[in-house]
NULUMVEX-993066 format. One record per residue: residue in one letter; x, y, z of N, C-alpha, C in turn. Coordinates in steps of 0.1 Angstrom, whole numbers, plus 5000, padded with zeros to 4 digits. Layout:
N
AXYZXYZXYZ...
This chain:
83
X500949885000500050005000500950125000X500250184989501550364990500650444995X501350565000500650675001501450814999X500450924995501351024992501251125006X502251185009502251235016503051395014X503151485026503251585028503951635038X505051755036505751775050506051905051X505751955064506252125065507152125072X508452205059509252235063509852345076X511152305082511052425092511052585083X511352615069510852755066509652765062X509052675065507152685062507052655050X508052615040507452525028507452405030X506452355020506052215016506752085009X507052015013507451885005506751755002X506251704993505351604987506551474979X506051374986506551244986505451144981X506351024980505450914982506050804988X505450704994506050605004505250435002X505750345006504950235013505250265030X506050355034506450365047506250505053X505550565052505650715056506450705069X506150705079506450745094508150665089X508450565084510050555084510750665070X509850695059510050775054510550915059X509750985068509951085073511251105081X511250985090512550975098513850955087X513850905080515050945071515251055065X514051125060514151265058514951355071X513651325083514651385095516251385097X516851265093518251235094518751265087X518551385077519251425063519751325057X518851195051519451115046518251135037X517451205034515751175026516451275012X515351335009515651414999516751584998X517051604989518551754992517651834997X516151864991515051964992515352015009X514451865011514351885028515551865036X516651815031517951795038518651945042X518152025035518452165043517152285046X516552175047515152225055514652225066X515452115076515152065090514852125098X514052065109513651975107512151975101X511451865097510251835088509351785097X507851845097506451755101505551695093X505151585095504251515086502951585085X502151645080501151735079499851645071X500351585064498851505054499751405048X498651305051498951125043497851085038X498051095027496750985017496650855010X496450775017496850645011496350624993X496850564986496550584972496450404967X496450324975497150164969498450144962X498250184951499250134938500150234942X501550184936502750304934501850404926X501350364909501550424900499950594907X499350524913498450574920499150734928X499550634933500850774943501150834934X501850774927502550914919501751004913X500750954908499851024904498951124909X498951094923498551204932499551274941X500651254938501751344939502151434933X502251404916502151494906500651634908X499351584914498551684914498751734925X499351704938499551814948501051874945X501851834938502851954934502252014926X501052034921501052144906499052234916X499552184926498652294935499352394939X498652574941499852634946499652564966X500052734967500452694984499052724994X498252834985497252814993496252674994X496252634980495352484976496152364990X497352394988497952264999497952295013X497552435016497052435033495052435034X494752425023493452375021493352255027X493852145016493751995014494751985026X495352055038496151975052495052025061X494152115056493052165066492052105071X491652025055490551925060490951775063X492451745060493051625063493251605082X492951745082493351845100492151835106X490851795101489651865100489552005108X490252115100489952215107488852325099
């Protein structure tokens, strides 16, 4: 099972992943071992996970939350937040 997921960075930007592992996902991001993006962004919070099944799934809803701007993706963590 994948899921796409989301992280706010410590300068308040966003980073969009996909995983079969989120929560060990993240922690490798934490360890500056994850991506360069967030490797000089630390540290990172997991903010929204959406499970998707398939890889190809994930990616695919990965691709549409990078091509959201920044207000659309504190929308979609709002209601994932239910706030």
């Amino acid at each position: 099972m994948y899921s796409c997921y989301l992280l706010k960075c410590v300068d308040g930007s966003y980073y969009c992943g996909i995983s079969n592992n989120v929560d060990g996902r993240v922690l490798v991001h934490n360890r500056g071992k994850g991506s360069k993006y967030v490797r000089s962004r630390l540290p990172a919070v997991l903010v929204y996970v959406e499970r998707c099944g398939s890889k190809v799934d994930a990616l695919r809803r990965e691709r549409q939350i990078k091509s959201m701007n920044r207000q659309q993706k504190i929308q979609l963590i709002d209601s994932y937040n239910g706030i």
